[in-house]
C-alpha positions in Angstrom: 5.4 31.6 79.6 2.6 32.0 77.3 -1.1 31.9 79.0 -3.4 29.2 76.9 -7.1 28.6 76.4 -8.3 25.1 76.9 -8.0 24.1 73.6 -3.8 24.9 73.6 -3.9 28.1 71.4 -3.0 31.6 73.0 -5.8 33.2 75.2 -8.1 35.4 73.6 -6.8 38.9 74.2 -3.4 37.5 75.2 -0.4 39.0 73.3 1.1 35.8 71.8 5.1 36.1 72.3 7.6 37.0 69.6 10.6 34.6 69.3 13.7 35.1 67.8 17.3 33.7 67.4 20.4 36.3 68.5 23.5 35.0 67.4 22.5 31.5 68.2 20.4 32.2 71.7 16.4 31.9 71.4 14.6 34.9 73.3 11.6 35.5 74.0 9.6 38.7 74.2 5.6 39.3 75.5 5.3 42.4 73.2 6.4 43.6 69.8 9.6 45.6 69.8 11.9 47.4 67.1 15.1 46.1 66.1 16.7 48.9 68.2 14.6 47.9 71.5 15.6 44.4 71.3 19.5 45.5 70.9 19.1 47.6 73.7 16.8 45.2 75.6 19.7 42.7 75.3 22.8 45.2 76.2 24.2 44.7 72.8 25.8 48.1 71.4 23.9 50.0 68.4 27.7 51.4 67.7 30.1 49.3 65.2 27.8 46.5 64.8 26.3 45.5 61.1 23.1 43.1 61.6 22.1 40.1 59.6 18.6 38.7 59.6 18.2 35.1 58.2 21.4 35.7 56.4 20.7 38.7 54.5 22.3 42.1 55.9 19.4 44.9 57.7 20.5 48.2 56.9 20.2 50.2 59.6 17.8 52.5 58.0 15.5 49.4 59.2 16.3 49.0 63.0 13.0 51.1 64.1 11.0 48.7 62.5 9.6 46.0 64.4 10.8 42.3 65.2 9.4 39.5 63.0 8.8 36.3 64.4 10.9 33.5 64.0 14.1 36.0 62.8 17.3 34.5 63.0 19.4 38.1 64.0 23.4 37.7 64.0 25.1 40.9 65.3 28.6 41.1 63.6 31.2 43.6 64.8 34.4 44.6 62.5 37.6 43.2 63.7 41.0 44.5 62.8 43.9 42.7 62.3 47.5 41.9 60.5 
C-alpha cells in the first residue's frame, strides 16, 4: 500500500516503494534494500545460485548494491544430470 497526496503522487516525505519481478512473482518493498537483503528477505539461498537481472547475469561482486526499480531478477540454480 503506498500512502498518496490528493493529487495521486506519493506523499511528501513518503518512501515511494521499490518493485521488482523474482522469477516471475512481483514484490514489493517500502524501503531500499541490497540484492543480498532481498534474497534473504525472500528465503532464497545466497549458496549455488547465479542471478540474472533483465536478462543479463549480476556477478556477485554486485549483490550489496542496492535494488533498482522495476528489475526483472531470475535466481538460477545448477542442476546435474545424465
Amino acid at each position: 500500500m503506498t500512502l498518496s497526496s490528493a493529487s495521486g503522487s506519493p506523499a511528501a516525505g513518503s518512501p515511494v516503494p521499490i518493485g521488482v519481478t523474482v522469477n516471475g512473482t512481483e514484490h514489493e518493498f517500502a524501503a531500499p534494500l541490497t540484492v543480498r537483503e532481498l534474497l534473504q528477505r525472500l528465503e532464497l539461498p545466497c549458496q549455488g545460485v547465479a542471478l540474472a537481472v533483465d536478462g543479463a547475469v549480476f556477478p556477485k561482486s554486485r549483490w550489496d548494491e542496492p535494488v533498482g526499480r522495476g528489475w526483472e531478477i531470475d535466481v538460477l540454480t545448477a542442476v546435474q544430470g545424465g
